[in-house]
C-alpha positions as CSV (number, residue, x, y, z in Angstrom):
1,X,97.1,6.2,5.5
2,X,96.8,6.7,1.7
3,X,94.1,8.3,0.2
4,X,92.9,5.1,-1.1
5,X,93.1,3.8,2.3
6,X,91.2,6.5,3.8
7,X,88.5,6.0,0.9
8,X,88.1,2.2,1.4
9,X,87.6,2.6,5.2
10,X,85.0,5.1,3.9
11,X,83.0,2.7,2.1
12,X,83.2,-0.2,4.4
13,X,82.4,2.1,7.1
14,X,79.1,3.6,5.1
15,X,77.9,0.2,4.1
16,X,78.0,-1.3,7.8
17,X,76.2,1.8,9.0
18,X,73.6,1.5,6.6
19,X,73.4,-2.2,7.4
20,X,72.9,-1.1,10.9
21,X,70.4,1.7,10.4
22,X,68.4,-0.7,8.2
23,X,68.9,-4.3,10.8
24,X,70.5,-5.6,8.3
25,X,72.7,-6.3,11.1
26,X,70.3,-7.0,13.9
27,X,71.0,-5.3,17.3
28,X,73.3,-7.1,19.5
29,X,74.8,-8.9,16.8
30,X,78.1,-10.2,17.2
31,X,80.6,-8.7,14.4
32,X,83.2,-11.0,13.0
33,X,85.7,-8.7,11.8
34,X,87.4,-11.6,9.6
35,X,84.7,-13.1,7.8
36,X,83.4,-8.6,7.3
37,X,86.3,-8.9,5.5
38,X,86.2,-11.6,3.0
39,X,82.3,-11.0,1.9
40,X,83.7,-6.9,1.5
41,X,86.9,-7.5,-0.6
42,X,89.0,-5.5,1.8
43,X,91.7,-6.1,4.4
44,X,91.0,-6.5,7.9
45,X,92.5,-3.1,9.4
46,X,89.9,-1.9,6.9
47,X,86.7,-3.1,8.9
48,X,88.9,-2.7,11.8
49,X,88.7,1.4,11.3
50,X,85.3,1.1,10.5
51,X,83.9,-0.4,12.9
52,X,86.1,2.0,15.6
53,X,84.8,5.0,14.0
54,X,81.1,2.9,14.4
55,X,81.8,2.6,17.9
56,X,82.5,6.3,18.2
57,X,79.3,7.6,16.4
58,X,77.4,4.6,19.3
59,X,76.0,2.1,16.3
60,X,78.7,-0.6,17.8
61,X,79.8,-1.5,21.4
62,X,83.2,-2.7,22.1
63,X,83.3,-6.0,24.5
64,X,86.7,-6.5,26.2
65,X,87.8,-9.9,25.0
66,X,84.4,-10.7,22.7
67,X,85.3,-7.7,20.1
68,X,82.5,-5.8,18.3
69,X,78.6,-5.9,18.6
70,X,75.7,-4.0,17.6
71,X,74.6,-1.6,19.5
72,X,71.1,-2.6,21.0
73,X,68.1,-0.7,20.9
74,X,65.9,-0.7,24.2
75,X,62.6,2.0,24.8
76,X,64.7,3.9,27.7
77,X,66.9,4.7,24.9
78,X,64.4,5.5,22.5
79,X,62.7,7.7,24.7
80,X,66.2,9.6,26.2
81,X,67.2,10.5,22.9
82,X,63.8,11.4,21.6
83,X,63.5,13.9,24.5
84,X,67.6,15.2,23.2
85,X,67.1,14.9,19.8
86,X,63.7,17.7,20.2
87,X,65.5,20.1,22.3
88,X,68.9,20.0,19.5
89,X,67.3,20.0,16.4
90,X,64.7,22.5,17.4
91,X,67.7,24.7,18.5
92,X,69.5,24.4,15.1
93,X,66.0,24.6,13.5
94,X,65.3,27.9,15.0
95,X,69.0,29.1,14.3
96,X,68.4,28.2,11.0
97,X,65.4,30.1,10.4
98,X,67.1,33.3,11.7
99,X,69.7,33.1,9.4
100,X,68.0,31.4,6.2
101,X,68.5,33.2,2.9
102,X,65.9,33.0,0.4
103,X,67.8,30.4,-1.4
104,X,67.7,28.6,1.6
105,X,64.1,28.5,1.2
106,X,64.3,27.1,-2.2
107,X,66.5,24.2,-0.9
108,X,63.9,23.6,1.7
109,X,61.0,23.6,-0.6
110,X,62.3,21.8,-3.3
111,X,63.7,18.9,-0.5
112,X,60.2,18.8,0.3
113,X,58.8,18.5,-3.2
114,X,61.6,15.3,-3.6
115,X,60.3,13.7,-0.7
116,X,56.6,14.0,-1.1
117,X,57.1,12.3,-4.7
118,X,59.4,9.2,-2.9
119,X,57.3,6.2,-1.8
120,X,58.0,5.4,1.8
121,X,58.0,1.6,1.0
122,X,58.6,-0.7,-1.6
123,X,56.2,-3.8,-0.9
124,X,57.1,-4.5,2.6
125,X,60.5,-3.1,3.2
126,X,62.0,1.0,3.7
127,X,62.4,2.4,0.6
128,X,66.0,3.2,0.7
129,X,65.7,6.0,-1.6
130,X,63.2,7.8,0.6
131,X,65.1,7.4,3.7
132,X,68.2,9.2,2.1
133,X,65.5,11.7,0.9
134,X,64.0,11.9,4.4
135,X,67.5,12.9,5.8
136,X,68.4,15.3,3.3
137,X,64.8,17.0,3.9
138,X,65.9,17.1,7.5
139,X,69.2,18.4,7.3
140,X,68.1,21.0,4.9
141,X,65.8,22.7,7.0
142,X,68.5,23.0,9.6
143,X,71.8,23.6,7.4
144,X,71.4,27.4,7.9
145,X,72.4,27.0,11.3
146,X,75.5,28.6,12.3
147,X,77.0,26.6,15.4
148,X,79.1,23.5,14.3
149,X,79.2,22.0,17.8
150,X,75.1,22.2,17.6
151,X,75.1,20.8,14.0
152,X,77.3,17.6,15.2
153,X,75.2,16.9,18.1
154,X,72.3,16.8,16.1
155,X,73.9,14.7,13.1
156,X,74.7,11.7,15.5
157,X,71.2,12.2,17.2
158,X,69.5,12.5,13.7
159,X,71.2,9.3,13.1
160,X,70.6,7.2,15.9
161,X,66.9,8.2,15.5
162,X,66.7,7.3,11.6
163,X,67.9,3.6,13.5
164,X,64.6,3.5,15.7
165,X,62.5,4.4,12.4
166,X,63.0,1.2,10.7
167,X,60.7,-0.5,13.3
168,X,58.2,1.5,12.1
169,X,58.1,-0.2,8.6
170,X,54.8,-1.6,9.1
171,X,53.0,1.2,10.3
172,X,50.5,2.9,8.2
173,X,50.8,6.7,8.9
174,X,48.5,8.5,6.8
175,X,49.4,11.9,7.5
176,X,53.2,11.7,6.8
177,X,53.8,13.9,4.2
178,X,51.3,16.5,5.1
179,X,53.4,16.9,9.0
180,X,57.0,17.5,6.6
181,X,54.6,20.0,4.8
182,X,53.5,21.6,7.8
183,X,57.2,22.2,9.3
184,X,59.0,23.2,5.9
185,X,56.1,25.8,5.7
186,X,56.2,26.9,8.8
187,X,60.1,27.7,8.3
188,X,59.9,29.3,5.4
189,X,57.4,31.8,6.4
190,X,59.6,32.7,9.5
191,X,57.2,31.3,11.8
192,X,59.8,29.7,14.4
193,X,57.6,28.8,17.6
194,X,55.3,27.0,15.2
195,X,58.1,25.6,13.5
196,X,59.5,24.4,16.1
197,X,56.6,23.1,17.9
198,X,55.8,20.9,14.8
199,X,59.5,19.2,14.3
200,X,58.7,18.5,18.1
201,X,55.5,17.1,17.5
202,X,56.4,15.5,14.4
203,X,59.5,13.7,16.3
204,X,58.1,12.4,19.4
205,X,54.9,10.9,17.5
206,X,57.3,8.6,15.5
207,X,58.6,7.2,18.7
208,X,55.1,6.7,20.3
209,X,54.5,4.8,17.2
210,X,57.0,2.4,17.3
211,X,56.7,2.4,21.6
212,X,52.7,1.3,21.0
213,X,53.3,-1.0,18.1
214,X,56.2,-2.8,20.3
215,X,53.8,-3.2,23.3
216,X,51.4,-4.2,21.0
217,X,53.0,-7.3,19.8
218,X,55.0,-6.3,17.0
219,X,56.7,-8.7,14.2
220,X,60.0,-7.2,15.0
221,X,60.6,-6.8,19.1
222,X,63.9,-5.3,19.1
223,X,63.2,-2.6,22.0
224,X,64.1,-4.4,25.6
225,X,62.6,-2.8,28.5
């Protein structure tokens, strides 16, 4: 494949991911590779790479016969990978911490500073700018780490997770900024149980947020039992 080739897959695969991560493309959504296509300006072995390389990372399912689909969403999931994603990042998280320079800190502080000064929402949608904000914030407080395979486990975990967040978009949660405080600072001063103990905290309460607000009769009921 040309390098042009390789960069138009690229695109076409980072704009259907985000149109995934943001239910754009609603879960379980049957993907019509032809008409993906047309509305993209590209070929159709284009979408066809993407959407394998989708299917890889888990955002699509492949149905013998039927061809591509969202991948659902359903609270076993939510709650499997919650309990995964915890125990990986706060690995990487602690591996970062041990081998953080103080440059590294300045990454992680000045992440922070970004993210605190990015809205969450624009009226009544993600603000797409602080999501990209909210992963980079994330990824910097563990990009000290020094195991790849760790780093790649979390990555598609991180990602999958970022998914679930979206049904939080209606959520008020007051005390957002000042838990991404609490775990940057926590970090930076070397503290690593507490560090640690906060990402944990910090992660699972976003799922028993969007858990609750499911059971409690949401606007968007995604999550199957």
């Amino acid at each position: 494949m040309s390098n042009t080739g390789k960069s138009l897959t690229e695109s076409v695969y980072l704009s259907l991911r985000d149109d995934i991560l943001t239910y754009r493309l609603k879960p379980a959504t049957k993907l019509n590779i032809a008409s993906m296509a047309k509305s993209r300006g590209v070929s159709l072995s284009a979408v066809r790479e993407a959407l394998a390389r989708l299917s890889s990372d888990g955002l699509v399912v492949t149905e013998p016969q039927r061809g591509f689909r969202v991948a659902p969403v359903s609270r076993a999931d939510l709650l499997d990978l919650t309990e995964r994603r915890v125990a990986i990042e706060g690995q990487c998280l602690e591996n970062s911490i041990h081998n953080g320079s103080l440059a590294w800190e300045g990454r992680v502080l000045a992440s922070l500073h970004e993210l605190s000064r990015t809205p969450v929402r624009l009226e009544n949608e993600f603000n797409p700018a602080w999501i990209s904000t909210h992963v980079r914030f994330h990824a910097t407080l563990v990009e000290a780490c020094d195991s790849p395979w760790l780093m790649r486990i979390r990555e598609l975990l991180f990602i999958h997770s970022e998914r679930y967040r979206v049904l939080s978009i209606h959520i008020d949660r007051p005390h957002l900024d000042s838990e991404h405080q609490d775990i940057a600072e926590a970090a930076i001063t070397r503290d690593t149980e507490r560090a640690v103990d906060l990402l944990t905290e910090h992660v699972k309460l976003t799922a028993k947020i969007i858990l609750e607000n499911e059971t409690g009769g949401s606007e968007s009921p995604y999550l199957a039992a």
